[in-house]
C-alpha atoms as one frame of an Amber mdcrd trajectory, in Angstrom:
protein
  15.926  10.231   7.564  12.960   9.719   5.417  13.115   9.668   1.534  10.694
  10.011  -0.629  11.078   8.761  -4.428   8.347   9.879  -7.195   6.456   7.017
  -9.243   8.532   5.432 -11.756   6.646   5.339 -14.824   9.686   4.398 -17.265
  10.526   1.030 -15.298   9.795  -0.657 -18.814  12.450   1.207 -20.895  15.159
  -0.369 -21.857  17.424   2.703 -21.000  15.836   4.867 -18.164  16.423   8.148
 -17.203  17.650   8.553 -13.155  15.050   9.629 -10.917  15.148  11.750  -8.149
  14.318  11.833  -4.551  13.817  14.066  -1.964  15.524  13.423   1.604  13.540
  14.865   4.928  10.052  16.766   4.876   8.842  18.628   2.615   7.822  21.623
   5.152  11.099  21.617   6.388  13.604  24.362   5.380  16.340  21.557   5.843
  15.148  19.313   2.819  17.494  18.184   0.606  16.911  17.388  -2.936  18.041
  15.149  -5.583  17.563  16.164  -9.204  19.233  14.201 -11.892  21.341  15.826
 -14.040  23.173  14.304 -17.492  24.203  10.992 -15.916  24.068  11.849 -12.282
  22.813  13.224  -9.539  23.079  16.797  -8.165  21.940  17.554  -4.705  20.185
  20.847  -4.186  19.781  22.146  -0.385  18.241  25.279   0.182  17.915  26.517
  -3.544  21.813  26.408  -4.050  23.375  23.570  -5.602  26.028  20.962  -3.223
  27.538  18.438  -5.311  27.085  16.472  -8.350  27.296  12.749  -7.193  26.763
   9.474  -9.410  24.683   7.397  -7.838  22.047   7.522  -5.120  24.186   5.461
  -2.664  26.938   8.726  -2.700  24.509  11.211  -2.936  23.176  10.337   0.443
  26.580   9.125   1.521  27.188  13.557   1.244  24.371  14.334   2.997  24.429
  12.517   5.884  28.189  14.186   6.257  26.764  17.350   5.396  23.964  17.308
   8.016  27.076  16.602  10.515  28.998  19.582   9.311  25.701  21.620   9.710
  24.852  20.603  13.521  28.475  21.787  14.820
């Protein structure tokens, strides 16, 4: 599973917003994306929206499982 993060260019502010990250290829229709939203984290696959999680850690906790569900 590779992730890719973008630059963080706020790592100096005292408060910063969540970034997100992108898990698999980009060229690959199975790509699953992380975009934050409020507080959290909402995880987009195929251009409809999964879950809201709240940290990184459960967001990719979800998509491991939902990769599982998908293969069956």
């Amino acid at each position: 599973m590779k992730i890719e993060r973008p630059i963080n260019s706020e790592i100096l502010t005292p408060k910063p917003r969540k970034t997100g990250f992108v898990v698999g290829d980009w060229d690959d229709p199975d790509c699953y994306a992380c975009i934050p939203f409020k507080n959290q984290l909402m995880v987009i696959h195929k251009g409809s929206q999964l879950k809201v999680c709240r940290n990184d850690e459960s967001a990719i906790n979800f998509i491991k499982k939902h990769k599982k569900r998908r293969k069956k």
